[in-house]
mmCIF file of the N, C-alpha and C atoms, coordinates in Angstrom:
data_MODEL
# 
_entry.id   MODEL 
# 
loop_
_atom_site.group_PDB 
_atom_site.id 
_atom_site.type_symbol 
_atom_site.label_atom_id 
_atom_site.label_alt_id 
_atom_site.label_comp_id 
_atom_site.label_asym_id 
_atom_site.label_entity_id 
_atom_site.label_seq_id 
_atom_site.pdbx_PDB_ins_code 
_atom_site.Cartn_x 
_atom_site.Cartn_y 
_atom_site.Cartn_z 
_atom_site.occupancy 
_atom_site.B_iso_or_equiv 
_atom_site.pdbx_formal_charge 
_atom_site.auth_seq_id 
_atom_site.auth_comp_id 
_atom_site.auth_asym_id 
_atom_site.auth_atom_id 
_atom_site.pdbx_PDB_model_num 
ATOM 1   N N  . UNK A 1 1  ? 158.058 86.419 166.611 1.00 0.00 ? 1  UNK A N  1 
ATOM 2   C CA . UNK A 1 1  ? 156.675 86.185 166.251 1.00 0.00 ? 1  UNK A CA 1 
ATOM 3   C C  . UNK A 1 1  ? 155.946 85.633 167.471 1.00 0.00 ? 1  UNK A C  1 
ATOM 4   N N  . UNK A 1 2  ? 155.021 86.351 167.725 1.00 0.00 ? 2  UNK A N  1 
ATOM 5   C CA . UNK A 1 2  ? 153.942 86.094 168.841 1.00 0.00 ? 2  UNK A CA 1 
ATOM 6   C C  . UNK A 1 2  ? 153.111 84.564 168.523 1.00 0.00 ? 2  UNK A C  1 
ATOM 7   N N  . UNK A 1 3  ? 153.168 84.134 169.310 1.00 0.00 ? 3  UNK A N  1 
ATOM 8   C CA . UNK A 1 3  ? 152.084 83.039 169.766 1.00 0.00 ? 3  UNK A CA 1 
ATOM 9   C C  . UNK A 1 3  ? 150.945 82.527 170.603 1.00 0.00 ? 3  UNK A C  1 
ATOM 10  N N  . UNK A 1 4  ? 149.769 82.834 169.933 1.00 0.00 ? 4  UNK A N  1 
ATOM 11  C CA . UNK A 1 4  ? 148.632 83.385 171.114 1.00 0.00 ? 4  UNK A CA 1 
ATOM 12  C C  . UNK A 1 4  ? 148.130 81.802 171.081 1.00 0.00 ? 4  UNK A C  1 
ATOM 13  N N  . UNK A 1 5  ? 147.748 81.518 172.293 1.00 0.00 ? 5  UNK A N  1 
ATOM 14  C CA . UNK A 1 5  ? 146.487 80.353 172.450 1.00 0.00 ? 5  UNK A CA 1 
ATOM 15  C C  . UNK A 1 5  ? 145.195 80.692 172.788 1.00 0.00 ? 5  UNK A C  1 
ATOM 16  N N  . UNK A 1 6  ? 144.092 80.069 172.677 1.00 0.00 ? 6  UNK A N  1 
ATOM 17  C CA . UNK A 1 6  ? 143.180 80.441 173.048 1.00 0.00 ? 6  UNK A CA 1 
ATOM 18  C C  . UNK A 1 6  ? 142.806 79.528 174.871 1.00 0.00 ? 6  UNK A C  1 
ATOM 19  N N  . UNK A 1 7  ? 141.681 80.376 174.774 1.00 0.00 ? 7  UNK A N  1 
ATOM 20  C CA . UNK A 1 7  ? 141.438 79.354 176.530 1.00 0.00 ? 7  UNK A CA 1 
ATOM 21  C C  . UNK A 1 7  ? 141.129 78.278 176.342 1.00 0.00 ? 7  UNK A C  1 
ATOM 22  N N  . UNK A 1 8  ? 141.278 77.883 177.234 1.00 0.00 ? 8  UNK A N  1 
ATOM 23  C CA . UNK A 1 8  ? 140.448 76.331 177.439 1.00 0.00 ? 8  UNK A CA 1 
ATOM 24  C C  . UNK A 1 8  ? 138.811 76.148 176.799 1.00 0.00 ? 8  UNK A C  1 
ATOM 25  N N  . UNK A 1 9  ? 138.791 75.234 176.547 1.00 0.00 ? 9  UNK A N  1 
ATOM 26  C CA . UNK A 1 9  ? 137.332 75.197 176.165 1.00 0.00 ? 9  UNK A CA 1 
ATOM 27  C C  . UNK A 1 9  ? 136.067 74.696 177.655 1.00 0.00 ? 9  UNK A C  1 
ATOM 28  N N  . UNK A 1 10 ? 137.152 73.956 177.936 1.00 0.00 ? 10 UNK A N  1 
ATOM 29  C CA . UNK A 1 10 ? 135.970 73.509 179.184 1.00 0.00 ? 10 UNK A CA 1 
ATOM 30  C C  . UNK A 1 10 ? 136.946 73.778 180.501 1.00 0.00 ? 10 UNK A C  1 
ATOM 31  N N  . UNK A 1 11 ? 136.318 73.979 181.701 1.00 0.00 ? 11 UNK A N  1 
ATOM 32  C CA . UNK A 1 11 ? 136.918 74.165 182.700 1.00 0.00 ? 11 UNK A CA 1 
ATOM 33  C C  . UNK A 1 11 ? 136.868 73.476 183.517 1.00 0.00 ? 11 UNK A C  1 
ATOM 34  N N  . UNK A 1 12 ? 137.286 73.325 184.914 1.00 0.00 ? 12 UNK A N  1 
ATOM 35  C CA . UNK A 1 12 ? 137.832 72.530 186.368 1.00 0.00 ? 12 UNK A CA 1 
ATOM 36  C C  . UNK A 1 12 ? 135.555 72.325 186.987 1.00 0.00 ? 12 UNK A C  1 
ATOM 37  N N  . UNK A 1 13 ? 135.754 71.430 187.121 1.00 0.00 ? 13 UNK A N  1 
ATOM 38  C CA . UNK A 1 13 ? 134.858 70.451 187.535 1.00 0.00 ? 13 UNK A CA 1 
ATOM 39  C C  . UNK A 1 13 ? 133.360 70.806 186.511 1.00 0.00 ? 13 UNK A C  1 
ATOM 40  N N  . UNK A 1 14 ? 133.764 70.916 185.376 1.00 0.00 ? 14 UNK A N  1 
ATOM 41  C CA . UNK A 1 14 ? 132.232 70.667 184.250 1.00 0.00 ? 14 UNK A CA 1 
ATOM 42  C C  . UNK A 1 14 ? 132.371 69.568 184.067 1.00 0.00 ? 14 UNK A C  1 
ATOM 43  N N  . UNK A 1 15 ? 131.420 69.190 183.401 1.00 0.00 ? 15 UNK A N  1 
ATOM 44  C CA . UNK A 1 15 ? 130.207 67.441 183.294 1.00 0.00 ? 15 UNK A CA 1 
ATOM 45  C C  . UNK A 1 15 ? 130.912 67.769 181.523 1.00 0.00 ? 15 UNK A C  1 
ATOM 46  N N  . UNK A 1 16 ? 131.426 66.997 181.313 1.00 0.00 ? 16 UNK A N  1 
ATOM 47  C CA . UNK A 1 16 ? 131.825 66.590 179.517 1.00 0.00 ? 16 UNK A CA 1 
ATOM 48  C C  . UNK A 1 16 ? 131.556 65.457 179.549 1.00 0.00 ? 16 UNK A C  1 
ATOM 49  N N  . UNK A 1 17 ? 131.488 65.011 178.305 1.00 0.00 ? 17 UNK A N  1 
ATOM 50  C CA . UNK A 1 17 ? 131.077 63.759 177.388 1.00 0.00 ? 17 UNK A CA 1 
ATOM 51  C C  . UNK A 1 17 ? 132.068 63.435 176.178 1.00 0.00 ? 17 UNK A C  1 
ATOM 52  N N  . UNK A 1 18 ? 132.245 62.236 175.678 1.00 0.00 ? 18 UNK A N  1 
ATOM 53  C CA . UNK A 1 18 ? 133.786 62.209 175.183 1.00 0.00 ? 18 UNK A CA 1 
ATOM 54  C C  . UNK A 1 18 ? 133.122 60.686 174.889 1.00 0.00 ? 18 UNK A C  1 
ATOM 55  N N  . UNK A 1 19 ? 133.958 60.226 173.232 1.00 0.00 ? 19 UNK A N  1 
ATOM 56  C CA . UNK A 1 19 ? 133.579 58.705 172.765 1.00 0.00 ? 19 UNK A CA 1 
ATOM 57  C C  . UNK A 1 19 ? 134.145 57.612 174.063 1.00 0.00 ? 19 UNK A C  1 
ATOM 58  N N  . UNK A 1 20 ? 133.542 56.783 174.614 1.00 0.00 ? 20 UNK A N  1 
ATOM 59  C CA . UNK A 1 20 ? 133.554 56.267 175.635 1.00 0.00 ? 20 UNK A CA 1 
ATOM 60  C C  . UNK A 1 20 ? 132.873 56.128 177.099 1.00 0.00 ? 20 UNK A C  1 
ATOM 61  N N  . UNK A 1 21 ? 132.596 57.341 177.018 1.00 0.00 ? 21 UNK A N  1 
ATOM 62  C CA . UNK A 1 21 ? 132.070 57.529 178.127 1.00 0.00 ? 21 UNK A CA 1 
ATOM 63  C C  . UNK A 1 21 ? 131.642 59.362 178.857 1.00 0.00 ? 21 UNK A C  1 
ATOM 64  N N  . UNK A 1 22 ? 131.928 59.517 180.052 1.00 0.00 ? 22 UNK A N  1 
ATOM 65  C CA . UNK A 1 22 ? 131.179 60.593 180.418 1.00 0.00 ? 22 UNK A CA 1 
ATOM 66  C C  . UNK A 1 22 ? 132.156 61.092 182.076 1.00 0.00 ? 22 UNK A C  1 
ATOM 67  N N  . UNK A 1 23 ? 132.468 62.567 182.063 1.00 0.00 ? 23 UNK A N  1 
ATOM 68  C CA . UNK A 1 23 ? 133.118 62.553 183.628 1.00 0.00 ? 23 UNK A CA 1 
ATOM 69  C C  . UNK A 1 23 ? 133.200 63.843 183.965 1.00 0.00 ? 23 UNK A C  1 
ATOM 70  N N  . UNK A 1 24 ? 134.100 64.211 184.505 1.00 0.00 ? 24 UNK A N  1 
ATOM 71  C CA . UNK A 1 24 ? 134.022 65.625 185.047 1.00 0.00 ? 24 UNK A CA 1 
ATOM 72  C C  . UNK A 1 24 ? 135.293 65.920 185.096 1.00 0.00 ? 24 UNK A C  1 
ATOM 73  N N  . UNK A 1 25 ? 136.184 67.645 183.990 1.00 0.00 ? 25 UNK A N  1 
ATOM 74  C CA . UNK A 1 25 ? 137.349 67.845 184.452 1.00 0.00 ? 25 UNK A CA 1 
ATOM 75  C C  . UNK A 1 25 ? 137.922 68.238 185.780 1.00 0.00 ? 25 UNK A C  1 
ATOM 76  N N  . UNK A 1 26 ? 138.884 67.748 185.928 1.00 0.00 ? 26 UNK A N  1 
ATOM 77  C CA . UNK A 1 26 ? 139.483 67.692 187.014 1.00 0.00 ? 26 UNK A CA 1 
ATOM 78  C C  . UNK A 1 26 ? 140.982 68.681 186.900 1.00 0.00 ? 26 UNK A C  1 
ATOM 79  N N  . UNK A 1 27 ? 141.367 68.652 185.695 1.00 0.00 ? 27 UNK A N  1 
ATOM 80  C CA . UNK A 1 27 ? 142.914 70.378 185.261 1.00 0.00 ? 27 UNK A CA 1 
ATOM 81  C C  . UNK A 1 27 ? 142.952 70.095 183.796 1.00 0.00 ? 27 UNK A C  1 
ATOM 82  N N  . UNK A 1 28 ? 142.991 70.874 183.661 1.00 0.00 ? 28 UNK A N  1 
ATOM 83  C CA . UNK A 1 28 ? 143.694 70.827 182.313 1.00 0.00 ? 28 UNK A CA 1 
ATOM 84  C C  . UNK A 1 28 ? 144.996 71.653 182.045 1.00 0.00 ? 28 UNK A C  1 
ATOM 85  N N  . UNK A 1 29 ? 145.862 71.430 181.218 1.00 0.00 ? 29 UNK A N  1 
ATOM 86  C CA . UNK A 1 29 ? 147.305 72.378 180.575 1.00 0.00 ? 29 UNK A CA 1 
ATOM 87  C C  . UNK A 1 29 ? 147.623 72.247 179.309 1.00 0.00 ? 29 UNK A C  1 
ATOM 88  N N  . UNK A 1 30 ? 148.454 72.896 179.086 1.00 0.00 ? 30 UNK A N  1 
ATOM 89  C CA . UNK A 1 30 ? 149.040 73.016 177.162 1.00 0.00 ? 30 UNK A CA 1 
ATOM 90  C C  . UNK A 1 30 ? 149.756 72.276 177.313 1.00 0.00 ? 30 UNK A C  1 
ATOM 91  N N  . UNK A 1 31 ? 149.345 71.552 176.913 1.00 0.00 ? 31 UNK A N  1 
ATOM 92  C CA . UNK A 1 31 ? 150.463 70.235 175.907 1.00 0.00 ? 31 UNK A CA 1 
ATOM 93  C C  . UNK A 1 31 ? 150.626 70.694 174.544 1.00 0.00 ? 31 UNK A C  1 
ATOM 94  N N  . UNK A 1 32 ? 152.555 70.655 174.291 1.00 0.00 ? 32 UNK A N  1 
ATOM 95  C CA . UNK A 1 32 ? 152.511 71.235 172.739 1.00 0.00 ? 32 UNK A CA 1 
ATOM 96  C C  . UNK A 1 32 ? 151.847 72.795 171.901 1.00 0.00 ? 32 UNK A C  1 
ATOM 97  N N  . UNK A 1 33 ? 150.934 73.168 173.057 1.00 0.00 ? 33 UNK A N  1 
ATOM 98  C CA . UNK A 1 33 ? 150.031 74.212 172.009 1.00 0.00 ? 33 UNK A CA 1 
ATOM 99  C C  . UNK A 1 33 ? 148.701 73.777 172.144 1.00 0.00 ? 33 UNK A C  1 
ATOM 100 N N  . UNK A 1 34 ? 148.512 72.539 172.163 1.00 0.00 ? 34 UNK A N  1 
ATOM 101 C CA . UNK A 1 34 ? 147.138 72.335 172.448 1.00 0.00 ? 34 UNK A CA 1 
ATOM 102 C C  . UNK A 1 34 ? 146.693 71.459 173.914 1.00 0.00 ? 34 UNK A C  1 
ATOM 103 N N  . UNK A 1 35 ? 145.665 72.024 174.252 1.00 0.00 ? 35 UNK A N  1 
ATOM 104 C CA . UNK A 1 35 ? 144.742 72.069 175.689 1.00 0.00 ? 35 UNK A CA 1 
ATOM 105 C C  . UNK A 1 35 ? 144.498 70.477 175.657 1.00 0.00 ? 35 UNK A C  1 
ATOM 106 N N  . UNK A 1 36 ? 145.378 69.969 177.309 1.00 0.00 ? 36 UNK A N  1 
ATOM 107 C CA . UNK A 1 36 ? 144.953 68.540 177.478 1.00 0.00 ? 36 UNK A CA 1 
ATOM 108 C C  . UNK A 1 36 ? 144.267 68.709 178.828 1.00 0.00 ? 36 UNK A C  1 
ATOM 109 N N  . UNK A 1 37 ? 143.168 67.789 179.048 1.00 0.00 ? 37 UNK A N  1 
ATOM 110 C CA . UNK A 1 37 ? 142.334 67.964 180.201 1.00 0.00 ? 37 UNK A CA 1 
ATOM 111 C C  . UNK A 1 37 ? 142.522 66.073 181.214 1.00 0.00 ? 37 UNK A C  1 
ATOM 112 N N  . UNK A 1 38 ? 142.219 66.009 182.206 1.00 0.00 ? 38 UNK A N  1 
ATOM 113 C CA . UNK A 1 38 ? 142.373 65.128 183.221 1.00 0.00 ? 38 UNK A CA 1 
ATOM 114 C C  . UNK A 1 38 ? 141.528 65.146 183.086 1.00 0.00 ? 38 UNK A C  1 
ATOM 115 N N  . UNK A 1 39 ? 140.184 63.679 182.980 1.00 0.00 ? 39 UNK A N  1 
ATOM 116 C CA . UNK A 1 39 ? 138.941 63.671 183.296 1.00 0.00 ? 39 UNK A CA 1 
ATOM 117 C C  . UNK A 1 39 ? 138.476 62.564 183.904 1.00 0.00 ? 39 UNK A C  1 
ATOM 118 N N  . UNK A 1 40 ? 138.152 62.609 184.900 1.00 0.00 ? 40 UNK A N  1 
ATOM 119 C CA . UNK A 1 40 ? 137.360 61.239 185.977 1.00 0.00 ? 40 UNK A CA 1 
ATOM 120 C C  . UNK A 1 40 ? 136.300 60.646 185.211 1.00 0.00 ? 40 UNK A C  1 
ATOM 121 N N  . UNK A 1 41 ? 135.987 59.882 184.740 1.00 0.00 ? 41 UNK A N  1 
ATOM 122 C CA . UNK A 1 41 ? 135.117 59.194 184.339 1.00 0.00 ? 41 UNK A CA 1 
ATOM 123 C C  . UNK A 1 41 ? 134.191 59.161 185.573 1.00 0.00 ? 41 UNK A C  1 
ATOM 124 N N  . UNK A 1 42 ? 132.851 58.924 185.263 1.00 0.00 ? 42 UNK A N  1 
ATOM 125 C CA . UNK A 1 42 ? 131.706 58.717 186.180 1.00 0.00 ? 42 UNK A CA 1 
ATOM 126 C C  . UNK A 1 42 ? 131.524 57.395 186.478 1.00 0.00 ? 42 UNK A C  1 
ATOM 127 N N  . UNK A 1 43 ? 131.268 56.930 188.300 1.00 0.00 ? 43 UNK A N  1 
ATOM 128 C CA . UNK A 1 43 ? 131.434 55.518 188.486 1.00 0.00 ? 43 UNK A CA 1 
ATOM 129 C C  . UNK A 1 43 ? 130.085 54.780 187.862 1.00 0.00 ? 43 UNK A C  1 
ATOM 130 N N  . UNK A 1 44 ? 130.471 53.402 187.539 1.00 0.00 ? 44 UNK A N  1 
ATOM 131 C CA . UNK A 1 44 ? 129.512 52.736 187.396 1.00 0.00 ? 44 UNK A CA 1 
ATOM 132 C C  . UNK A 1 44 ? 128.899 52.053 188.362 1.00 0.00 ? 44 UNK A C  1 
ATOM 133 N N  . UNK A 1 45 ? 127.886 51.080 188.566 1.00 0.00 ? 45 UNK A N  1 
ATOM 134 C CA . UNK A 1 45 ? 127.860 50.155 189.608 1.00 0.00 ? 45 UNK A CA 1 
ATOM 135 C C  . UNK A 1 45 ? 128.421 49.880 190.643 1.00 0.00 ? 45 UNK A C  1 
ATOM 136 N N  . UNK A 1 46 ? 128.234 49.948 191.931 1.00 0.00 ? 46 UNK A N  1 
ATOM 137 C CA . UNK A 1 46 ? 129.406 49.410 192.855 1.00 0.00 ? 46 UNK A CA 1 
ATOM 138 C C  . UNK A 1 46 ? 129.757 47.711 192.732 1.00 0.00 ? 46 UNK A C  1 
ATOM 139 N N  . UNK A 1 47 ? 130.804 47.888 192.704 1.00 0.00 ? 47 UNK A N  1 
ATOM 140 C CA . UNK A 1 47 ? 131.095 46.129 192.963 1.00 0.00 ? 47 UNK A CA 1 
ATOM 141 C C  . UNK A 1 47 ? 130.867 45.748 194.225 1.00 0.00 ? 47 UNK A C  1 
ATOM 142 N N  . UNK A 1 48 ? 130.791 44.406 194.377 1.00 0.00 ? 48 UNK A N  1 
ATOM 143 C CA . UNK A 1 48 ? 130.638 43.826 195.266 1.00 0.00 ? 48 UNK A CA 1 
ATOM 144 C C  . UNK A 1 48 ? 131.675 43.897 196.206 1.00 0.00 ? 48 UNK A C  1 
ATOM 145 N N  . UNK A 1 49 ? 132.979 43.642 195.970 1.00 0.00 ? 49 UNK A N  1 
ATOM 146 C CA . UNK A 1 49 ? 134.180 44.212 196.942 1.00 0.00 ? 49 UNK A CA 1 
ATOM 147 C C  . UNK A 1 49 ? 134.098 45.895 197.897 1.00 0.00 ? 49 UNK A C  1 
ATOM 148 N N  . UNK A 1 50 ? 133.280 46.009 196.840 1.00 0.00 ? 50 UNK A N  1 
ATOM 149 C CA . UNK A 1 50 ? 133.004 48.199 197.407 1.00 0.00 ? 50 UNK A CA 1 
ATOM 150 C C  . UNK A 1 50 ? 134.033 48.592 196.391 1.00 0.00 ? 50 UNK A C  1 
ATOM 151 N N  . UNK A 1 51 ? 134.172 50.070 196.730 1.00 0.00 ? 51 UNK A N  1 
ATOM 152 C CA . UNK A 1 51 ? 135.014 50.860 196.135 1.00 0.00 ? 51 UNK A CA 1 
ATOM 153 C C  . UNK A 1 51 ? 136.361 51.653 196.772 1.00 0.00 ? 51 UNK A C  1 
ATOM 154 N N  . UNK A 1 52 ? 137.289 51.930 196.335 1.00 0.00 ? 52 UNK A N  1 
ATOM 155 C CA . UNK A 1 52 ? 138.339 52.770 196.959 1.00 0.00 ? 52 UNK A CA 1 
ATOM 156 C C  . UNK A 1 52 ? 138.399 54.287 196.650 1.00 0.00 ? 52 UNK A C  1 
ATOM 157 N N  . UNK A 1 53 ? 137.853 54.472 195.359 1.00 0.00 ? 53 UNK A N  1 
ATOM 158 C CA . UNK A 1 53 ? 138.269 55.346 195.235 1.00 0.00 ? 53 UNK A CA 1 
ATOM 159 C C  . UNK A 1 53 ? 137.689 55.884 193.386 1.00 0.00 ? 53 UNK A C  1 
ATOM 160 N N  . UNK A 1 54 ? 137.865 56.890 192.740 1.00 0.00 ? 54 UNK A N  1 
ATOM 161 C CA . UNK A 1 54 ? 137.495 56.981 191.231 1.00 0.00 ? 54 UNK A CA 1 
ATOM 162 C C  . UNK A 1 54 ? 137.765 55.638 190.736 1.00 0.00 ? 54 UNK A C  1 
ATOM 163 N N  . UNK A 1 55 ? 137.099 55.310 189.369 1.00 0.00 ? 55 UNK A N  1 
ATOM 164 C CA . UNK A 1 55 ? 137.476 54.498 188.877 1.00 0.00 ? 55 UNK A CA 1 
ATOM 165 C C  . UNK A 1 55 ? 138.344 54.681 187.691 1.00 0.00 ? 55 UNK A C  1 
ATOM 166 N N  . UNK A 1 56 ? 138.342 55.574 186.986 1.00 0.00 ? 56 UNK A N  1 
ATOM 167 C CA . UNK A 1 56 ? 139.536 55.866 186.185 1.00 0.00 ? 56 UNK A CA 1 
ATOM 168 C C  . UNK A 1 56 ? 139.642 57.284 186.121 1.00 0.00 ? 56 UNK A C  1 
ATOM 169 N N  . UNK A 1 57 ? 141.006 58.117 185.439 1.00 0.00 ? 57 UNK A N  1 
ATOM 170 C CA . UNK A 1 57 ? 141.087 59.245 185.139 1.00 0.00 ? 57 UNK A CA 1 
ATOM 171 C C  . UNK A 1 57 ? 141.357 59.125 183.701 1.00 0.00 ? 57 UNK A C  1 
ATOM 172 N N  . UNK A 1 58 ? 140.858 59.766 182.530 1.00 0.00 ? 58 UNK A N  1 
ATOM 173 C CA . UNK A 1 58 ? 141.663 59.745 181.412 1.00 0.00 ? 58 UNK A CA 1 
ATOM 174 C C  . UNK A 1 58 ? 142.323 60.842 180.930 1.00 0.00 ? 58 UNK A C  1 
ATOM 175 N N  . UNK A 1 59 ? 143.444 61.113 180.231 1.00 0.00 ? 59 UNK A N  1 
ATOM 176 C CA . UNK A 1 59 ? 143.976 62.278 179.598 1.00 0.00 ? 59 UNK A CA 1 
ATOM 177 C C  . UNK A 1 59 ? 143.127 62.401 178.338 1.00 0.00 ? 59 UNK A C  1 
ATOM 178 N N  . UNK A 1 60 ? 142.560 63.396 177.802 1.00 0.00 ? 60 UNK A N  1 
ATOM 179 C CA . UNK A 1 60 ? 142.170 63.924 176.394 1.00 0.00 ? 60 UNK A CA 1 
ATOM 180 C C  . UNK A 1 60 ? 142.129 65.220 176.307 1.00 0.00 ? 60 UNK A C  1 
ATOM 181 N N  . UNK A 1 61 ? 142.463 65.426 174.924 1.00 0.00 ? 61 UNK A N  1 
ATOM 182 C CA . UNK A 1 61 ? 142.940 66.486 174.078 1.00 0.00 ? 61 UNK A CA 1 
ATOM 183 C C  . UNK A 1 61 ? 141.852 67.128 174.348 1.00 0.00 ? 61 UNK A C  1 
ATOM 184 N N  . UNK A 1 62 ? 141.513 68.241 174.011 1.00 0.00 ? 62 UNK A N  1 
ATOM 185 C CA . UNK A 1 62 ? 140.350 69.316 173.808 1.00 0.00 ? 62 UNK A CA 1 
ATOM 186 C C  . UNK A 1 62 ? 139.958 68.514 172.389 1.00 0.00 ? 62 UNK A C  1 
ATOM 187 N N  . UNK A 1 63 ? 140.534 68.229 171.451 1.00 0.00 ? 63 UNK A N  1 
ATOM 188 C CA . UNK A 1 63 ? 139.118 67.703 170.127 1.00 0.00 ? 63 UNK A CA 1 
ATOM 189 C C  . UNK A 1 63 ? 138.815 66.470 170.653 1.00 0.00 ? 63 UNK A C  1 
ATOM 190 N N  . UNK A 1 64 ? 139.154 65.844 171.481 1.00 0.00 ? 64 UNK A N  1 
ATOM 191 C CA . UNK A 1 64 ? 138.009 64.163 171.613 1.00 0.00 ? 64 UNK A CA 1 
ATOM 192 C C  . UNK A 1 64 ? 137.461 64.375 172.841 1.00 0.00 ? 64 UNK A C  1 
ATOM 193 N N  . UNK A 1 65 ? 137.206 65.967 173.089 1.00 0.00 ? 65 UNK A N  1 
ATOM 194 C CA . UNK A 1 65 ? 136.247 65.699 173.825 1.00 0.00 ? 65 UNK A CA 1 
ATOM 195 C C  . UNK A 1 65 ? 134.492 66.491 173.236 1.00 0.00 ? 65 UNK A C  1 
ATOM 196 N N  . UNK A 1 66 ? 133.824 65.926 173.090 1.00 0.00 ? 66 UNK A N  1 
ATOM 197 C CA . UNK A 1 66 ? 132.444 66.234 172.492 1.00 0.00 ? 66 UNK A CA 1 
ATOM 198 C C  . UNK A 1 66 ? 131.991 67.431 172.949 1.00 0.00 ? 66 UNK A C  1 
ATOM 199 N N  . UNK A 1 67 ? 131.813 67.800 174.268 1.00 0.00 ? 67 UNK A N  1 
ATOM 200 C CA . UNK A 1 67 ? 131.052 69.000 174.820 1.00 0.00 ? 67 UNK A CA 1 
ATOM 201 C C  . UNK A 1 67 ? 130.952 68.730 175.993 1.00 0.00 ? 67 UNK A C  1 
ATOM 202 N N  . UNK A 1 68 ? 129.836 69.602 176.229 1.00 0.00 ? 68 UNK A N  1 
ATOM 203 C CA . UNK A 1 68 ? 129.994 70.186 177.894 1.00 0.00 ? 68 UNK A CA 1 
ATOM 204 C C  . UNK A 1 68 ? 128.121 68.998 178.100 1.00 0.00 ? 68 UNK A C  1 
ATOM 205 N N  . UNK A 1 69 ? 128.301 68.741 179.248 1.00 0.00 ? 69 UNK A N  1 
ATOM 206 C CA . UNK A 1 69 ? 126.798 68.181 179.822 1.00 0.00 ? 69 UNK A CA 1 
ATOM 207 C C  . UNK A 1 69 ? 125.829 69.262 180.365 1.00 0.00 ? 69 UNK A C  1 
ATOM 208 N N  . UNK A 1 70 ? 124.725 69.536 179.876 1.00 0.00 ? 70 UNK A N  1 
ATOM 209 C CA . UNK A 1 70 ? 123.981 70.297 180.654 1.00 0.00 ? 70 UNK A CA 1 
ATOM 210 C C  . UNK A 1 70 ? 123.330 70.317 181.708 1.00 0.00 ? 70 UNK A C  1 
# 
């Protein structure tokens, strides 16, 4: 028995939005059957120390993520 997936819903560097916050994918792959994406969150404020580098990456599923940014 065949097992089809569908594509990704969002792709390598789109603007998504997701409960928490807001970023841009960075890969996504099948986890299990279903589509997990890497997403940089967008920086906030610089601190006063400066910055090094992103400030976070998060893993989420294709359903917690809301949509695409226009």
């Amino acid at each position: 028995m065949a097992f089809h997936v569908a594509a990704p819903k969002f792709g390598k560097n789109q603007q998504v939005y997701f409960l928490g916050g807001s970023g841009k994918v960075k890969t996504c792959f099948l986890d299990s059957g279903i589509w997990a994406y890497c997403v940089e969150m967008e920086l906030g404020p610089a601190p006063e120390s400066g910055r090094i580098g992103p400030e976070a990456t998060v893993l989420l599923h294709q359903s917690e993520i809301e949509g695409a940014i226009a």
